[in-house]
VEXBA-510521 format. One record per residue: x, y, z of N, C-alpha, C in turn; residue number from 1. Coordinates in steps of 0.001 Angstrom, whole numbers. Atoms other than C-alpha are relative to their C-alpha. Last residue first. Example, Ala and Ser with C-alpha at 12.3 -4.5 7.8 and 13.67 -1.06 7.14 Angstrom:
residues 2
<node><n_x>-820</n_x><n_y>-1190</n_y><n_z>-60</n_z><ca_x>13670</ca_x><ca_y>-1060</ca_y><ca_z>7140</ca_z><c_x>-770</c_x><c_y>1090</c_y><c_z>730</c_z><i>2</i></node>
<node><n_x>890</n_x><n_y>-1190</n_y><n_z>0</n_z><ca_x>12300</ca_x><ca_y>-4500</ca_y><ca_z>7800</ca_z><c_x>900</c_x><c_y>1200</c_y><c_z>0</c_z><i>1</i></node>
//
This chain:
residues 50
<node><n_x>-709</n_x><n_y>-248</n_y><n_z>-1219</n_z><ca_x>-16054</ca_x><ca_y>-10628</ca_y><ca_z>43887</ca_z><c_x>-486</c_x><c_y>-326</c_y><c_z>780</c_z><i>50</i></node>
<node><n_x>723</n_x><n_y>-585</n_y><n_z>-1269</n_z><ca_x>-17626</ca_x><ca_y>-10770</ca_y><ca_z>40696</ca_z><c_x>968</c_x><c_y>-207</c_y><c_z>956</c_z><i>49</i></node>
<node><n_x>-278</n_x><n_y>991</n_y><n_z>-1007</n_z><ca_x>-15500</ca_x><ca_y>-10815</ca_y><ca_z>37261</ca_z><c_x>-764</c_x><c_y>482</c_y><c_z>1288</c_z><i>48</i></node>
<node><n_x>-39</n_x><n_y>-1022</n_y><n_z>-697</n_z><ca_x>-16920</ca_x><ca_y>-8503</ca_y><ca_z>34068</ca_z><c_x>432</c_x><c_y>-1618</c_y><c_z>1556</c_z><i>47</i></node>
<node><n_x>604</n_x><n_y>599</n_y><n_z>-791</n_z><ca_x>-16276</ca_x><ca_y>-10686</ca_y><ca_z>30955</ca_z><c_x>-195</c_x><c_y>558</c_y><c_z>1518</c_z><i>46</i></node>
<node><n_x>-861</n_x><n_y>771</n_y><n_z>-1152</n_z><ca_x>-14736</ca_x><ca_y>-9004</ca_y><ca_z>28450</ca_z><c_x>-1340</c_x><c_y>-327</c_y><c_z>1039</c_z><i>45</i></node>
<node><n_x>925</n_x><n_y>-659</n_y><n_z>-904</n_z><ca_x>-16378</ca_x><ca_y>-8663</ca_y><ca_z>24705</ca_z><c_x>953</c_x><c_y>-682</c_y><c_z>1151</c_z><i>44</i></node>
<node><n_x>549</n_x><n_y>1520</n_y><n_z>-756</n_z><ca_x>-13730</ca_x><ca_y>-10030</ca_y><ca_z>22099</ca_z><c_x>-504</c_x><c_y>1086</c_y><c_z>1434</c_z><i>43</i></node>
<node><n_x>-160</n_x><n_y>-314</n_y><n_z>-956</n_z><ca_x>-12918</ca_x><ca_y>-6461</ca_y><ca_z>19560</ca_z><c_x>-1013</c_x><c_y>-1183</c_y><c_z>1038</c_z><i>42</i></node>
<node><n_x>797</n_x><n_y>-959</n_y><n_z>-714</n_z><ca_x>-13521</ca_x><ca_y>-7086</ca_y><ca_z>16182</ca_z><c_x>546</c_x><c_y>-199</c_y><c_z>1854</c_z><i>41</i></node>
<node><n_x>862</n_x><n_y>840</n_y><n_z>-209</n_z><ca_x>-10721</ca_x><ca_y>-8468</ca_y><ca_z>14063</ca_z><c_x>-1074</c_x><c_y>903</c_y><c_z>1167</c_z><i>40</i></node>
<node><n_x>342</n_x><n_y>267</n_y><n_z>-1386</n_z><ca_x>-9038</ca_x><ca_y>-5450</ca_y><ca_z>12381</ca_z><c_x>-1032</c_x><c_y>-873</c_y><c_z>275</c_z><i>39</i></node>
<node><n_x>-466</n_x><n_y>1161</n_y><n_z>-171</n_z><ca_x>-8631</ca_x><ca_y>-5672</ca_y><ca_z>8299</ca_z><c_x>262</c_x><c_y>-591</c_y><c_z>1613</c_z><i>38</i></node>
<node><n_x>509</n_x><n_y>1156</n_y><n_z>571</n_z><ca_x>-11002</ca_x><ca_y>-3357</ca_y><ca_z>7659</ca_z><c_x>606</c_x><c_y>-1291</c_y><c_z>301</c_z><i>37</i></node>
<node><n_x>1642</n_x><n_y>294</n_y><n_z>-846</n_z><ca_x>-9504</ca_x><ca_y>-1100</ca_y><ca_z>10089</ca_z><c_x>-600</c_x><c_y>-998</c_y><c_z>-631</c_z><i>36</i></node>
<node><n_x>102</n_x><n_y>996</n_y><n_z>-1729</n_z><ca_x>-6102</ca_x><ca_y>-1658</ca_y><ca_z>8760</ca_z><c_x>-1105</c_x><c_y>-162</c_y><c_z>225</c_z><i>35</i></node>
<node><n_x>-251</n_x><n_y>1519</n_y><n_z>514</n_z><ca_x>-7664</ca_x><ca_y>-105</ca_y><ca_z>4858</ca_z><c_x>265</c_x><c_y>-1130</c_y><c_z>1348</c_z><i>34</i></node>
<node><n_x>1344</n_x><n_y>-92</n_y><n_z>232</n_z><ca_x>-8943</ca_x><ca_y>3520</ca_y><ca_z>6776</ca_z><c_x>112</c_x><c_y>-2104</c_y><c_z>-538</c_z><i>33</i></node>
<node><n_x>1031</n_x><n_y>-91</n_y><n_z>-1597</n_z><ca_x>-5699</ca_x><ca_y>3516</ca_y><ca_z>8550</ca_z><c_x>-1601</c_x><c_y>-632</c_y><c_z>-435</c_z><i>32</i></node>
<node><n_x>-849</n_x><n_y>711</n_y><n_z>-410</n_z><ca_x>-3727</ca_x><ca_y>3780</ca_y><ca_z>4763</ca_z><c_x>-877</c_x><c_y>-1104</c_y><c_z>1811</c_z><i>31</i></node>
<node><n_x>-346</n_x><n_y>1263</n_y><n_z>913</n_z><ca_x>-6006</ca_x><ca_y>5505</ca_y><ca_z>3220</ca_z><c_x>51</c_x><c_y>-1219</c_y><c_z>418</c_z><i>30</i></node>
<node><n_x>1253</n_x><n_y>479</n_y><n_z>-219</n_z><ca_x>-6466</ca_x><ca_y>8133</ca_y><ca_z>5824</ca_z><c_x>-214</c_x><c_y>-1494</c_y><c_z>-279</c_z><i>29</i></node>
<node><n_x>-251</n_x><n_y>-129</n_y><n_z>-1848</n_z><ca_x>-2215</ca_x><ca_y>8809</ca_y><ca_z>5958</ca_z><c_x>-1589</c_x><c_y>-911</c_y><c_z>-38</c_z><i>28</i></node>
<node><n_x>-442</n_x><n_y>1566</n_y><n_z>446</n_z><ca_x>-2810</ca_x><ca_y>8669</ca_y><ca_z>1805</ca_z><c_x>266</c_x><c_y>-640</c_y><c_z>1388</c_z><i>27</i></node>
<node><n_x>889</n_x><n_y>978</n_y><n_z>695</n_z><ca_x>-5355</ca_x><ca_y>11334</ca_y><ca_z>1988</ca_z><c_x>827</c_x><c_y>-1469</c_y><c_z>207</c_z><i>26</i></node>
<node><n_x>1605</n_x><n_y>498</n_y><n_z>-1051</n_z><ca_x>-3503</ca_x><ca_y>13238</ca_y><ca_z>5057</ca_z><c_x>-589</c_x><c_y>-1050</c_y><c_z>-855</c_z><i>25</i></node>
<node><n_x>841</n_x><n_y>528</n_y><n_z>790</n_z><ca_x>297</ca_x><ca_y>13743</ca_y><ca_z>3479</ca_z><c_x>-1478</c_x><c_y>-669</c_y><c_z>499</c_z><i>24</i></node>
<node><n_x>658</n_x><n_y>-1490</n_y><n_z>811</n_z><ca_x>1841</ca_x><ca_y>15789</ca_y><ca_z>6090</ca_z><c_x>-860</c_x><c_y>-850</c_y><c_z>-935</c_z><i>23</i></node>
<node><n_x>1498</n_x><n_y>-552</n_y><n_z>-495</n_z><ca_x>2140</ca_x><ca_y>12257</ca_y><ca_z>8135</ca_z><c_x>-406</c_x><c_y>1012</c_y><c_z>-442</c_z><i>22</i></node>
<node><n_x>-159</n_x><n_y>-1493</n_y><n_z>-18</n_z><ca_x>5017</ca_x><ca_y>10955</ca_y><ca_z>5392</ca_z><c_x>-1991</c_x><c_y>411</c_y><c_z>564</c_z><i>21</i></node>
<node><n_x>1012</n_x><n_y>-428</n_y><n_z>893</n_z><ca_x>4590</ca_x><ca_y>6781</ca_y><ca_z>6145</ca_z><c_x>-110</c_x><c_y>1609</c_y><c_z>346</c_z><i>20</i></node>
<node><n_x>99</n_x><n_y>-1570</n_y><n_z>-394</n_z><ca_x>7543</ca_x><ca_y>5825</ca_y><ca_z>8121</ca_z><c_x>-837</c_x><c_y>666</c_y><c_z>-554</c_z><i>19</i></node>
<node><n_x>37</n_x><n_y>-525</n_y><n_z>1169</n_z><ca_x>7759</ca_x><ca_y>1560</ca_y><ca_z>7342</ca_z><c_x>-581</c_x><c_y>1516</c_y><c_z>608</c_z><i>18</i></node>
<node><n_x>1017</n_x><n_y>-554</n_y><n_z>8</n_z><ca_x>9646</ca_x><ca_y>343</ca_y><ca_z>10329</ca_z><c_x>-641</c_x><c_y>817</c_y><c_z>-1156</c_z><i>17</i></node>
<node><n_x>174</n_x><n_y>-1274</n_y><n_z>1375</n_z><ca_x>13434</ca_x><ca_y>-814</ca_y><ca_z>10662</ca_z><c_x>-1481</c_x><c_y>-587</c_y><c_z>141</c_z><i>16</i></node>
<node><n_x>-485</n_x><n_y>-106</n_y><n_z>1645</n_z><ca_x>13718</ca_x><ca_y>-2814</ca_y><ca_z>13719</ca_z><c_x>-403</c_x><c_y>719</c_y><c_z>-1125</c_z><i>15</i></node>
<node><n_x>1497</n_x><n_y>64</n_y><n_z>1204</n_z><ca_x>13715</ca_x><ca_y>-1219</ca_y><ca_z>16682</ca_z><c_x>478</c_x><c_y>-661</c_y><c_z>-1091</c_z><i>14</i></node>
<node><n_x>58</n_x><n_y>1751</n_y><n_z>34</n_z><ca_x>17049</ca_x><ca_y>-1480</ca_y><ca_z>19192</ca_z><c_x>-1183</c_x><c_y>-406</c_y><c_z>-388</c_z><i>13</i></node>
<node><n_x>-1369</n_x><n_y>477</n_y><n_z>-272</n_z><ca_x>17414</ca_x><ca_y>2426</ca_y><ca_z>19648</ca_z><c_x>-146</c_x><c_y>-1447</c_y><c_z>-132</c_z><i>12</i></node>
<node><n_x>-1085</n_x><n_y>-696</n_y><n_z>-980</n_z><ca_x>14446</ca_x><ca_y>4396</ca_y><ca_z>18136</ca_z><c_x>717</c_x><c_y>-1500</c_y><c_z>575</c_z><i>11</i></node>
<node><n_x>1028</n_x><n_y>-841</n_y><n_z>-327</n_z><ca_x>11995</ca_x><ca_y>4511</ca_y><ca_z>14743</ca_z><c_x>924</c_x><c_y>270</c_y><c_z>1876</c_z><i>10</i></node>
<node><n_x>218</n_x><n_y>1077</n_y><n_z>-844</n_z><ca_x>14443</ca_x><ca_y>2395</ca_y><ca_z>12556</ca_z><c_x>-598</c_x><c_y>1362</c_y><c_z>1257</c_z><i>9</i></node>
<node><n_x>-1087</n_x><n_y>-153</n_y><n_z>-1106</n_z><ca_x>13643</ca_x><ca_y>3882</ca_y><ca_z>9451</ca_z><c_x>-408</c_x><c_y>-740</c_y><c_z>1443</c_z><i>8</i></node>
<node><n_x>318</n_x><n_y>1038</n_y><n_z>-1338</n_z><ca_x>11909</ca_x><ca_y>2233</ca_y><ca_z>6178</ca_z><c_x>1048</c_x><c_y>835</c_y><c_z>949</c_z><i>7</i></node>
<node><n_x>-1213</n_x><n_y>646</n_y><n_z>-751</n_z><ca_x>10827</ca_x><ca_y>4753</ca_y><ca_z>3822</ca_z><c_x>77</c_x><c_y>-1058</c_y><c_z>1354</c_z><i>6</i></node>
<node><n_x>-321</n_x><n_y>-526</n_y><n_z>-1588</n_z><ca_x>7437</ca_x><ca_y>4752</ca_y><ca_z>2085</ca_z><c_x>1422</c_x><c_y>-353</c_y><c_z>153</c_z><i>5</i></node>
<node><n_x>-1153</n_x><n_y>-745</n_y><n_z>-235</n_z><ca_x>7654</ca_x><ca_y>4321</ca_y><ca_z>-1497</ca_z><c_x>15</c_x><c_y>710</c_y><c_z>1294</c_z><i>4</i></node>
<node><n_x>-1458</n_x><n_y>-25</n_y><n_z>956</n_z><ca_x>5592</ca_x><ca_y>1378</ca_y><ca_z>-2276</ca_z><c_x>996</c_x><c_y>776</c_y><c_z>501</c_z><i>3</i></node>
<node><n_x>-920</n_x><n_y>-1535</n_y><n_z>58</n_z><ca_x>3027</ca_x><ca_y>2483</ca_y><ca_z>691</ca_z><c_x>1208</c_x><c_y>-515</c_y><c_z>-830</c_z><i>2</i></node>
<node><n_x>819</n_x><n_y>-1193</n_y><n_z>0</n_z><ca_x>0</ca_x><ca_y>0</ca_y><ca_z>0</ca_z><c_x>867</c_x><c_y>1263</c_y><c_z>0</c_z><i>1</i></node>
//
């Protein structure tokens, strides 16, 4: 989805990371808007009594 994103290593013992340019908003949206689709839904929790 980001061909020409750079990869940097984001801080001290990271491994390289794709850096997607945040000034750019449509392709920033894009990008977020496509994960979400691909997020499993969220497993309901179970409230514990006491």
């Amino acid at each position: 989805m980001l061909p020409d994103a750079p990869e940097e290593i984001p801080y001290d013992g990271a491994k390289k990371m794709i850096m997607p340019d945040l000034d750019d908003r449509e392709s920033l949206c894009a990008v977020i808007e496509a994960m979400e689709k691909e997020l499993p839904e969220p497993k309901t929790k179970i409230k514990k009594i006491k």
